[in-house]
C-alpha positions in Angstrom: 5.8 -75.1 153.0 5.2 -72.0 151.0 7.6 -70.2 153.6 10.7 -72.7 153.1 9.8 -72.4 149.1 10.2 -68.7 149.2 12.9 -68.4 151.5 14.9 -70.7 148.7 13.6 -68.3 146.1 15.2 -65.6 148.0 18.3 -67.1 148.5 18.4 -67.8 144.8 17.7 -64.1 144.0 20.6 -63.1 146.5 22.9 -65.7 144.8 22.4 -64.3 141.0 22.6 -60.7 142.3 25.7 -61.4 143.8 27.1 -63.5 140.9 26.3 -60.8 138.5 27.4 -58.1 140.9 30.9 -60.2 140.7 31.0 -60.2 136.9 29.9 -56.8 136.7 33.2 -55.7 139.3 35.8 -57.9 137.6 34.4 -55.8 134.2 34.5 -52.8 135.9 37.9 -53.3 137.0 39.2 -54.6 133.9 38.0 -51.6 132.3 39.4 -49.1 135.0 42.8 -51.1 134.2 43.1 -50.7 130.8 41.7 -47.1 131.0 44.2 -46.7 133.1 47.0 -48.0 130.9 45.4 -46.0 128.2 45.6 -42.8 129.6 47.5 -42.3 132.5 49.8 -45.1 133.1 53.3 -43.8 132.0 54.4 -44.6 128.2 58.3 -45.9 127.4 59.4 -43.3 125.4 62.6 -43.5 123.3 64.9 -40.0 124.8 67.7 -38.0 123.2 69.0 -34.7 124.9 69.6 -32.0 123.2 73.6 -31.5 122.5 75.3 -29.1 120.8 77.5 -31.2 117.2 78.5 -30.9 113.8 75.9 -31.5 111.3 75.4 -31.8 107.3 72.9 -31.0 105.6 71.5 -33.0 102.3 69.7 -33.0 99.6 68.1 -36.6 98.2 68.4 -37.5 94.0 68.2 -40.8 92.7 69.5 -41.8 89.3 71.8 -44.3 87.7 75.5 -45.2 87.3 76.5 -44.1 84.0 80.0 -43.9 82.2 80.6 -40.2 81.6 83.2 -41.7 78.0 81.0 -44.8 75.9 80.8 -45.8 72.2 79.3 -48.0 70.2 81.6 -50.1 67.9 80.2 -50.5 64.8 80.9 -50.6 61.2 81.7 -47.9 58.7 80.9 -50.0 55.7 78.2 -52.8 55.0 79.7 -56.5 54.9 79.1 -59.7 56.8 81.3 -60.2 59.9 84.4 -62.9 60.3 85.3 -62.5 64.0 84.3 -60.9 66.9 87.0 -60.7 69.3 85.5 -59.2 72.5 83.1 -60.3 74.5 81.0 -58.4 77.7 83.1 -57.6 80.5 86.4 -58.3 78.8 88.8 -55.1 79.4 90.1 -53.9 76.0 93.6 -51.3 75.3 93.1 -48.4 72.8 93.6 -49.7 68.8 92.8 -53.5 70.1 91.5 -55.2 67.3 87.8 -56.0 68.7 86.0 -57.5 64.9 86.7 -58.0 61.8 84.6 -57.9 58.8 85.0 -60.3 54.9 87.7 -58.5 53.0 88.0 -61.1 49.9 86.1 -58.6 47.5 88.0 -55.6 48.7 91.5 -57.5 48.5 90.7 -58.2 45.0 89.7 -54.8 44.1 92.7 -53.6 45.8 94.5 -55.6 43.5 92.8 -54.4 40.6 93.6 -51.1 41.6 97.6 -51.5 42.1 97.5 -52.4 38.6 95.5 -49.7 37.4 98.1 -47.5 39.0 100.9 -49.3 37.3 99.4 -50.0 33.9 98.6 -45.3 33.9 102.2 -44.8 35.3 103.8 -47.2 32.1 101.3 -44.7 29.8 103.2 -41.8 31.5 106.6 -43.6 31.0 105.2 -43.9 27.3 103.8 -39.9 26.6 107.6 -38.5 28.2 109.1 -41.2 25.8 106.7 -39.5 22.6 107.2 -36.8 24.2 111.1 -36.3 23.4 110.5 -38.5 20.4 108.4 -35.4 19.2 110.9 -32.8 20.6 113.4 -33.9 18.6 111.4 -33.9 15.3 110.1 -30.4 16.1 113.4 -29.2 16.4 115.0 -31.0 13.1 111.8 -29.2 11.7 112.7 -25.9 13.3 116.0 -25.8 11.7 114.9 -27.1 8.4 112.5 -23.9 8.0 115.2 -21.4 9.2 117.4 -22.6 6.7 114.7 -22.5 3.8 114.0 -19.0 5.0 117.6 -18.0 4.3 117.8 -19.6 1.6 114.2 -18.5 0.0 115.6 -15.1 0.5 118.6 -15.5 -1.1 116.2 -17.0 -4.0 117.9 -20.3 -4.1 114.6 -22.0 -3.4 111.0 -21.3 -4.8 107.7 -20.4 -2.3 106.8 -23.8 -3.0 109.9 -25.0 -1.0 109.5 -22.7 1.6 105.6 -23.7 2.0 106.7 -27.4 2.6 109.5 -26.3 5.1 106.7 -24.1 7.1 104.1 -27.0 6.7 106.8 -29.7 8.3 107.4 -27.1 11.1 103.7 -26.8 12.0 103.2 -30.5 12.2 106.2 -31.0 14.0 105.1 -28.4 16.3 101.6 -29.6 16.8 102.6 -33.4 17.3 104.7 -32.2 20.5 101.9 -30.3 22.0 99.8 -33.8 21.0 102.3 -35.5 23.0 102.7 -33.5 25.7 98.7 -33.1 26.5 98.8 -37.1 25.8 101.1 -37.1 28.8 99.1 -34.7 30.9 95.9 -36.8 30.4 97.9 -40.0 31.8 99.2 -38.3 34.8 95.7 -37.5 35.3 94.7 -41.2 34.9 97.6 -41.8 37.3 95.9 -39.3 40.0 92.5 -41.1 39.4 94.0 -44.8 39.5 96.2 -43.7 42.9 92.6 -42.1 44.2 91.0 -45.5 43.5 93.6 -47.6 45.0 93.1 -45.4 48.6 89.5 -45.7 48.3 89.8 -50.0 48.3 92.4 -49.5 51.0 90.7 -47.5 53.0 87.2 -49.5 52.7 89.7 -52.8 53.3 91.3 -51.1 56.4 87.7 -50.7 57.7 86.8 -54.0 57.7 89.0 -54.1 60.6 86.9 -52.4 63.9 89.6 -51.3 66.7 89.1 -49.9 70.0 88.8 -46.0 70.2 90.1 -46.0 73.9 91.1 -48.3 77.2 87.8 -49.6 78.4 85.7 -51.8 79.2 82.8 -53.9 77.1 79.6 -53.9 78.4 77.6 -55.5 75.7 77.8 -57.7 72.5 75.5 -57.4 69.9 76.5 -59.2 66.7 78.3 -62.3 66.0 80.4 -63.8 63.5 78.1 -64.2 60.4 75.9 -61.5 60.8 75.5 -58.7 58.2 76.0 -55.4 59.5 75.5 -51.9 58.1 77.2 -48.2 59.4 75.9 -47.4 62.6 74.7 -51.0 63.6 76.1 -51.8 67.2 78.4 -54.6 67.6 79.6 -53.8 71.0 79.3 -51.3 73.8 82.5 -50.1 75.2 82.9 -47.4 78.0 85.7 -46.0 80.0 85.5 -46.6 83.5 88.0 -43.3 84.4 85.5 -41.4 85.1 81.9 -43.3 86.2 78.9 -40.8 87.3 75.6 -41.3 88.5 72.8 -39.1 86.7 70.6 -38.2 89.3 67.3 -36.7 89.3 66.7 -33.8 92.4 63.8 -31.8 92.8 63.9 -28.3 91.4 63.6 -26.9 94.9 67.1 -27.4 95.5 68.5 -25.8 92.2 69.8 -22.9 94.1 71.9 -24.8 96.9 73.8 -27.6 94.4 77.0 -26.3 93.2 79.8 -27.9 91.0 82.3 -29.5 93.6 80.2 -30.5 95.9 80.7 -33.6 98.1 78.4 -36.0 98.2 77.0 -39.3 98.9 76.1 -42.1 97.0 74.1 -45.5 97.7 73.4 -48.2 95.5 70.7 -50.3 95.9 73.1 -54.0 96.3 75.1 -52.1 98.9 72.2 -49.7 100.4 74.4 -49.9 104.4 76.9 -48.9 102.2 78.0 -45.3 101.2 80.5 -44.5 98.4 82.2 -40.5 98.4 81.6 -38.4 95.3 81.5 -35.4 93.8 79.6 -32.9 91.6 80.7 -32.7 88.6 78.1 -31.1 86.2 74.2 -29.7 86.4 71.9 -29.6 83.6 70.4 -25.9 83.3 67.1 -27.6 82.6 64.6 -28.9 84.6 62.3 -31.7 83.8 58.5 -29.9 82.7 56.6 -32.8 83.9 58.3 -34.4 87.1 60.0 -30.8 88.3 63.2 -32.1 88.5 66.7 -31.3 87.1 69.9 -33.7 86.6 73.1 -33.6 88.6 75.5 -35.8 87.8 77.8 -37.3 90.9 81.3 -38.4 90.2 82.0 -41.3 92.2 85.1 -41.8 93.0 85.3 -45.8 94.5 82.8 -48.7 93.0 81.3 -51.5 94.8 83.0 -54.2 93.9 80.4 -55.8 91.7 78.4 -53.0 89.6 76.4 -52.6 86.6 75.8 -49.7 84.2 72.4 -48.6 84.6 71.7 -49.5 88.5 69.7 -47.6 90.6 71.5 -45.5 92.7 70.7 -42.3 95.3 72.9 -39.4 95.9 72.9 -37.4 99.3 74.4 -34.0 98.0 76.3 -32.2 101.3 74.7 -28.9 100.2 75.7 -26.8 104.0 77.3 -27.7 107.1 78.3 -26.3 110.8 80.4 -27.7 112.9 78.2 -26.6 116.5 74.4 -26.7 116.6 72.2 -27.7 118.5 70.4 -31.1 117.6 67.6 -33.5 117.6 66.7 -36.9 115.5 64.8 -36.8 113.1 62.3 -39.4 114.1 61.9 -37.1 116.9 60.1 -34.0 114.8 56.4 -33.7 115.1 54.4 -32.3 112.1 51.3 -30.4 113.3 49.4 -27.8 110.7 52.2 -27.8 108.6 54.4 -26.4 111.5 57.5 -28.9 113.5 57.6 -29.5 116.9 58.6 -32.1 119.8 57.6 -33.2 123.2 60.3 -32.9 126.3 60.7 -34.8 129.4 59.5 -32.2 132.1 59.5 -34.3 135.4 58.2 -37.1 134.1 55.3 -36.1 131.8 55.3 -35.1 128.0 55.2 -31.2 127.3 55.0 -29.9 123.6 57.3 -27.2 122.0 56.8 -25.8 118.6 60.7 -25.6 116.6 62.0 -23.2 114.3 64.6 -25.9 112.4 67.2 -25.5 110.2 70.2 -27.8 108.5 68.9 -30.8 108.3 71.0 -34.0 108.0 70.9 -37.6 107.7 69.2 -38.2 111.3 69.6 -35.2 113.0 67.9 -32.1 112.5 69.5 -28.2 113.6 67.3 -26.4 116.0 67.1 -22.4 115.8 64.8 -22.1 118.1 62.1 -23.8 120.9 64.9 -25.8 122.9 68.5 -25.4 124.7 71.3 -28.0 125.3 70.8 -30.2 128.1 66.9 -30.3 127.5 65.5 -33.5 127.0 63.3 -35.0 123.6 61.4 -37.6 123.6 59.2 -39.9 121.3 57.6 -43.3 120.7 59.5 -45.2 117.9 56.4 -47.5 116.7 53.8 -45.6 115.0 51.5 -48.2 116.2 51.9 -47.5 119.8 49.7 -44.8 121.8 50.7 -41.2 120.8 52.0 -38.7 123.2 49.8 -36.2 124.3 50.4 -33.1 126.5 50.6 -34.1 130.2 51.1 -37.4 129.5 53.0 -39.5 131.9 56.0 -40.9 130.6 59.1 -43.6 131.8 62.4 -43.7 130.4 64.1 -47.0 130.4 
């Protein structure tokens, strides 16, 4: 009995070592598999040969769409507007009437003033009128004292006579001077009436707010009913000949943008999309906080829905050659600070270190570490396994 029970015992023994020994080769293999797959099965790698091709290189500034000619419409006088006759996003033609302010108390000082003016021009009608009135008597009075002088000297009259002759003179004399500075002193009352009158009209003629050029309104501020002092907006108008983006670009690049440069431009509703421009202007100062200095890109087409003031990036075409030899960009392997990139050498992945040079939208120029027909490869998620050197490697 105790034989058959420890025969069973052993044959139980034998069955768990062997279950376990089962488990423990499946594990083994499993691990040995993915081991495997980890470090020497062959990776997909993504492959690009090196060619020889034209390439641009760019510099990167964002920014925002900007009209390079705006204004805002406002009021040169105080008063409480009557119409607005604009409204955003209505084109408008140079002198179009675009608001118009209350004009009742300016008409009636106008009015005020015309007669002014007439009322000092009938005063000067009046003093030319005195004015010969007094003429004549001064020269009636004239010839009275000549002839008293003769005859005082031929002693026909007395001094007495003579006296009252003079005295009529004089007073003749002086009441023409009194009439002709009476007459001076209303044409100067004409001047100031005529000065007053202008200065209505002209306050009158700015209650009427035109357009200073063809454009376009991009905003309304005021409404009819509203009381509105100089300077206060009541519409924003810009000219859309010539629309730029401001763009920001780091202050390394200062040296290689130039005025008349092409560029690129990508707005943020169209971002597949990229319009031409140009350079136009650089400000010679550079931003003390974020390093950066403003370049403003002409843009010569607009999406066809835009907005002044959208985010926008410029790709500034800084240098070109028209044969290099090239890689991508998502090819380029930073280690210590220095570029390189793996090649395809019979089926395994072999590092080179890479002197670059332009670089452009996708490609990069290589000066040195690779030759045409040579071929570059890389992994295109980050997430997959890295290359290393050695590795094995299959192109699809």
């Amino acid at each position: 009995m105790r034989d058959g029970k420890g025969e069973a015992e052993v044959r139980r023994l034998a069955r768990r070592v062997l279950t376990i020994g089962w488990k423990l080769a499946v594990a083994a293999a499993v691990v040995a598999f993915f081991v495997y797959r980890a470090r020497f099965a062959p990776l997909p790698v993504e492959t690009f040969p090196v060619a020889m091709g034209p390439i641009v290189s760019e510099v990167m500034g964002t920014g925002t769409l900007e009209a390079r000619v705006q204004a805002t419409i406002s009021a040169k006088i105080s008063g409480r507007i009557a119409q607005v006759l604009a409204d955003q996003g209505d084109r408008v033609a140079e002198d179009q009437l675009l608001a118009t302010l209350d004009d009742g108390d300016l008409r009636q000082q106008v009015e005020m003033a015309k007669a002014d003016v007439a009322a000092t021009e009938a005063g000067v009608e009046r003093a030319t009128a005195d004015i010969a009135s007094a003429g004549a008597v001064a020269v009636e009075a004239r010839v009275s004292f000549a002839r008293a002088a003769q005859l005082h000297k031929e002693m026909v009259i007395n001094d007495q006579d003579l006296d009252k002759a003079t005295r009529q003179r004089d007073v003749a004399e002086a009441e023409l001077r009194r009439a002709e500075l009476a007459k001076v002193e209303t044409e100067r009352q004409v001047q100031k009436a005529e000065e007053t009158l202008r200065y209505y009209q002209a306050r009158l003629a700015d209650t009427t707010i035109r357009s200073p050029f063809d454009g376009l309104v991009i905003s309304r501020s005021s409404e009819p009913g509203d009381i509105v002092v100089p300077g206060s907006a009541i519409l924003q108008v810009i000219s859309t000949d010539q629309m730029w983006v401001s763009a920001w670009v780091d202050e390394s690049a200062v040296s290689s943008v130039k005025v008349g440069q092409r560029a690129r431009v990508l707005f943020r509703s169209e971002p597949d999309k990229s319009y031409s421009g140009t350079v136009s202007r650089i400000a010679p100062l550079a931003d003390r906080e974020t390093r950066e200095f403003l370049v403003d890109v002409t843009v010569k087409e607009l999406p066809e829905t835009w907005a002044v003031g959208q985010r926008a990036e410029v790709h500034l075409q800084t240098a070109s050659k028209e044969q290099a030899p090239l890689v991508p960009q998502a090819a380029i392997i930073w280690r210590g600070g220095k570029p390189g990139v793996f090649v395809n050498n019979a089926g395994h992945a072999r590092w080179r270190s890479l002197q670059l040079g332009l670089r452009g939208e996708e490609v990069v120029e290589v000066l040195k570490g690779l030759v045409p027909g040579e071929v570059v490869i890389w992994r295109n998620d980050p997430k997959d396994a890295a290359l290393t050197e050695g590795r094995a490697v299959s192109v699809s």
